[in-house]
N, C-alpha and C positions, 0 to 999 in steps of 0.2 A: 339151056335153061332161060327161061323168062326173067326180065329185069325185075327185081323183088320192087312195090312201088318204096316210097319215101329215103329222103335223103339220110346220110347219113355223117353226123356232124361228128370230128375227134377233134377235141381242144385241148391245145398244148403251147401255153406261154411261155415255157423256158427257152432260154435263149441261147444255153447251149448244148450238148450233145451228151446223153446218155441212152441209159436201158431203155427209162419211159418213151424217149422221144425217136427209137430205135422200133420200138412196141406201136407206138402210132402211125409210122411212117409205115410198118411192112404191113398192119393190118388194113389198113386203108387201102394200099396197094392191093391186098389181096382178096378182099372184096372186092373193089372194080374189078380183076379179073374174074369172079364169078358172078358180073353184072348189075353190082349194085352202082346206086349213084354215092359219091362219097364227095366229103369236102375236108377241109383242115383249118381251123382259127387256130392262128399263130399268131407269135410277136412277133414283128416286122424287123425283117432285116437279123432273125435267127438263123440258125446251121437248120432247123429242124423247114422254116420257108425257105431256105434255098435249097435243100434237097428236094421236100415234097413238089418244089416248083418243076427243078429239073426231071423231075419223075414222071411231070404231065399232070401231076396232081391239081384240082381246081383249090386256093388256096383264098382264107379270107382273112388279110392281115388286120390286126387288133393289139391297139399297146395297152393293153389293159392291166392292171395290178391287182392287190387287195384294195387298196383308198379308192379304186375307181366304183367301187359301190357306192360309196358319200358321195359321188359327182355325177349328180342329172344330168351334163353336159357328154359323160362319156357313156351311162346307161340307158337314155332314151333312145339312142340311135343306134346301142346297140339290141332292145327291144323292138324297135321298128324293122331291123333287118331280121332278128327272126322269126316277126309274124309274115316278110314276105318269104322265109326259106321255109317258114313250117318243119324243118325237120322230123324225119320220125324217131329219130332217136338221136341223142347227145350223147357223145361219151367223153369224161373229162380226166382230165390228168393227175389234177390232187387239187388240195383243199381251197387254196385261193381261185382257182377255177370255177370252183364249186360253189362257193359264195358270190362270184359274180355273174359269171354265165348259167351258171346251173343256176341259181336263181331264177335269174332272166326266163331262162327256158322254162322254167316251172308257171312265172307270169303269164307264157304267153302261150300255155294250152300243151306243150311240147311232152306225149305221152311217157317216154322213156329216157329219163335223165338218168345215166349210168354214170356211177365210180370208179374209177380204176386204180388201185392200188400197190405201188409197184416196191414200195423201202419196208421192212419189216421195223419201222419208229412209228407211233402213231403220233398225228397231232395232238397238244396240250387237251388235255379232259376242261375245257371253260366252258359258260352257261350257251356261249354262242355258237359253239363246236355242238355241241350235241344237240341244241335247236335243228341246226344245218341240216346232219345226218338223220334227223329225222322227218325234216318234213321237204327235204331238195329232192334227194336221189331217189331212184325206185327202186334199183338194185347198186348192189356191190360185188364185183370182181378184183381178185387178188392173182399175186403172179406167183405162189407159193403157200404153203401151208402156215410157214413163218411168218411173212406177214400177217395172215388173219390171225394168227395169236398176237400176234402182239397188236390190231387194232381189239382184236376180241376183250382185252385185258384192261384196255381201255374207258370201250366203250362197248359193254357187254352187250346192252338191251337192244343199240340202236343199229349193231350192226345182228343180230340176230331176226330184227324187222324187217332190214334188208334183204334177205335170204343170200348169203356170200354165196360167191360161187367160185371156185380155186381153178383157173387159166394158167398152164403153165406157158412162159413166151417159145413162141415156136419158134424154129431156125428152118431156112429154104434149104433143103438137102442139094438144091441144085449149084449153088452158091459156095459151100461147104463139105466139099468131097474130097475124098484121099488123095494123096497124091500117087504118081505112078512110082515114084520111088523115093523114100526119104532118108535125108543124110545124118548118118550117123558120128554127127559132128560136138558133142557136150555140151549144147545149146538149149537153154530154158528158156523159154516166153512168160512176158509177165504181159499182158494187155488189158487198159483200161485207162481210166482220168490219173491224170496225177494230182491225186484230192486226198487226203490224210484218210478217209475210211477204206481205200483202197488197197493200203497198206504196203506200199511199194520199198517204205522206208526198210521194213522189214523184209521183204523180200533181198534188198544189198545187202543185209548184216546175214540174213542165210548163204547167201551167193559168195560172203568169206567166208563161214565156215563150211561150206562146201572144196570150195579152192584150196582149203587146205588135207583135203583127202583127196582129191579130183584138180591136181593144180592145172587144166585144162579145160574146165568148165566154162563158160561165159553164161551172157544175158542179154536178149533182144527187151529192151523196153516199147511201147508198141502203145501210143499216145500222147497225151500234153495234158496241161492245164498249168494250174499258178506255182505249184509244187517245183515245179523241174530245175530252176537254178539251185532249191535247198537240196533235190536229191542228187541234181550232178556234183555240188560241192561233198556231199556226203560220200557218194563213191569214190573221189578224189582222197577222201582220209581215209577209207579204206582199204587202199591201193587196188582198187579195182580200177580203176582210168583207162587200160588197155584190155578189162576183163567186160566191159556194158558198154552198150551202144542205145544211147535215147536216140529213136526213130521219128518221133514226134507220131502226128494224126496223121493216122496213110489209111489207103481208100484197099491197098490190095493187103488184105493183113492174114485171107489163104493159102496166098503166095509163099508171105512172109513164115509161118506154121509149117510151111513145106519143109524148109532149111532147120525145124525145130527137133528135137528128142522129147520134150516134155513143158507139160504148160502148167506155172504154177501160177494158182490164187491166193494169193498173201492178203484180201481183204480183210477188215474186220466186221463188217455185214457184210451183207447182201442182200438184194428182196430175193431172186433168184440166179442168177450168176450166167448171162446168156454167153458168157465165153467161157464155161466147163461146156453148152452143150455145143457149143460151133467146134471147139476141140473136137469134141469125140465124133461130130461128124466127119472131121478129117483124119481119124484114128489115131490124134494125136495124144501119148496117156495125159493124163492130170494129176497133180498133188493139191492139195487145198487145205488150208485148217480147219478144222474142225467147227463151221460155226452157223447158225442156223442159215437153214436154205440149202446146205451142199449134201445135207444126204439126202437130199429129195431129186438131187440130179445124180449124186454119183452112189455106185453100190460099193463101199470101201473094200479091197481087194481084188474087185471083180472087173470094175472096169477104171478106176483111179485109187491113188492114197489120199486117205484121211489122217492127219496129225492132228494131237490135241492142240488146241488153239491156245496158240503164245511158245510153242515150242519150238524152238528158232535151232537149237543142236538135233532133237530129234527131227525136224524138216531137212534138214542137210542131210543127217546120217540115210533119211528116205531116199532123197536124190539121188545121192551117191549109189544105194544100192541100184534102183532103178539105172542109172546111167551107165550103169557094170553089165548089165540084162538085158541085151537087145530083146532075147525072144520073149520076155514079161513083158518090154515095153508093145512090142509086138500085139500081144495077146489081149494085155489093158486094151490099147486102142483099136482091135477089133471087134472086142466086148461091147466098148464105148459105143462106135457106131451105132452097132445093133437095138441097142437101149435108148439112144437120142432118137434114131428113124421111129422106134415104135412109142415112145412117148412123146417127145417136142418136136417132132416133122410141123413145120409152119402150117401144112395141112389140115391139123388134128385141131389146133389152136381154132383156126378159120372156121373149123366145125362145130367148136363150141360156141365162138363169139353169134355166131350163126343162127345154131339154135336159141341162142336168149334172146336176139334180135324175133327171131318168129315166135316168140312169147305169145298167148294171150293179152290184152292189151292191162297192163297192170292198175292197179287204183286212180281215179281219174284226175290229173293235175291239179296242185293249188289253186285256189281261186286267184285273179288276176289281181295285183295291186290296183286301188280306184288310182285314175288318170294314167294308167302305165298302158 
């Protein structure tokens, strides 16, 4: 295929490691391999510029904030550099991006300023939130259904202007495959940040009452963040001290699923939950509570459990049955596959983001601020 022309800018200032910034890195990636040109504005000296760097990625460091709007000194240069990138599309990562670059890019002629929406919270309903959303971005893409209701709930009008469009995040099936044999060892995976909406807290207080029908169960934790000495002291009063192992942030974490029986999501959201669908590409089952965004990945029954969300005795009594059932668990995570390849294959994703990009050229940019 022929290089598609114009660049293609993804801004993402956080500076540490999630969904969004997990969703930036492999689309960008996976554009350049279907020949487009692609870049990344980062904050400097984040997780998200030092992967896309070591990835090859061409990278444009920016310490930019919300306040750096109020600062001629940090917005002028950055409108001078993208009247020389011209990009042909922008696509940015949430709101404070949005008022700064998306801005920017709206000044300087820049056809396609895309939203990307990854948390099912919308930001606060203010006069200046819904100016933004209505005359920055040209469209709007979401990682789930959940989120656009809850930006929908919002801010009815202005994202209905947008024309949403629901992207679910893909996963590289190449990356996230079975394993050749797994051990049937009474080991649950809990993976993500250890950040209070991730709900890990609650994952330890399932993991005793699991212990106590299943006194051989354990728990691979499978991340970091600020959380970990409140949760390692917390498994410590629960006498689980010999029963959890915090792993911290590891790079091989399908290795790690190898060694696993079952992967539980103890979240309290989610925008869309890309570790139920990297599970079931590895045929690993899942359990998750019950809360928006998981039934749009998992079919309850069919290929994971669904528990009502807060049920911390009924999540254990799942487990346990689950962990008694090779051939359920068996069955779950070969269902699972089946349904992650033919809906979130990173592929599918590419081909969406793809087609918006070869849009019609949308309504013609803001007029330019005078002297900008």
């Amino acid at each position: 295929m022929s290089a598609p022309g114009g660049e293609v800018l993804f801004v993402n200032l956080s500076r540490g490691w999630g969904g969004g910034e997990q969703w930036h890195l492999s689309a960008a990636q996976g554009l350049r391999a279907r020949g487009r040109t692609v870049a990344l504005l980062v904050y400097p000296g984040g997780v998200l510029a030092a992967r896309a760097a070591a990835a090859g990625l061409a990278i444009w460091p920016q310490a930019l904030r919300n306040v750096s709007l109020l600062n001629p000194l940090r917005v002028m240069p950055l409108v001078r550099e993208l009247r020389l990138r011209h990009p042909a599309a922008v696509i940015l990562n949430a709101a404070h991006e949005l008022k700064v670059v998306g801005l920017a890019a709206r000044w300087c002629g820049v056809p396609r300023v895309v939203l990307r929406r990854g948390i099912p919270v919308a930001p606060r309903r203010t006069a200046l939130n819904r100016w933004v959303l209505r005359h920055v971005p040209t469209r709007l893409i979401v990682n789930s259904q959940a989120t656009l209701d809850a930006m929908s709930a919002e801010f009815p009008e202005e994202v209905a202007h947008l024309r949403p469009l629901v992207i679910h995040n893909g996963v590289d099936p190449e990356v996230w495959r079975p394993p050749a044999r797994r051990a049937d060892s009474g080991t649950i995976a809990v993976v993500g940040r250890l950040t209070a909406e991730k709900g890990v807290a609650r994952a330890l207080e399932v993991l005793a009452r699991l212990r106590a029908r299943v006194p051989q169960a354990r728990m691979l934790v499978i991340g970091d963040g600020l959380l970990r000495p409140q949760l390692e002291a917390q498994a410590g009063r629960l006498g689980l001290a010999g029963a959890v192992e915090f792993l911290g942030q590891r790079d091989d974490v399908p290795a790690l699923l190898a060694g696993c029986d079952v992967l539980l999501l103890a979240s309290h959201w989610e925008g869309f939950a890309y570790v139920l669908a990297e599970a079931m590409l590895t045929e690993l089952p899942t359990a998750a509570f019950d809360i928006p965004a998981v039934r749009e990945v998992t079919v309850p029954g069919e290929t994971g459990l669904i528990v009502p969300d807060g049920d911390l005795d009924g999540m254990a009594t799942a487990l346990a049955a689950l962990l008694g059932d090779a051939p359920r668990r068996a069955a779950l995570g070969a269902a699972g596959r089946r349904r992650a390849l033919d809906k979130f294959a990173l592929q599918r994703t590419l081909d969406q983001l793809e087609a918006l990009l070869d849009e019609p050229d949308p309504e013609p940019a803001a007029p330019r601020a005078s002297g900008a």
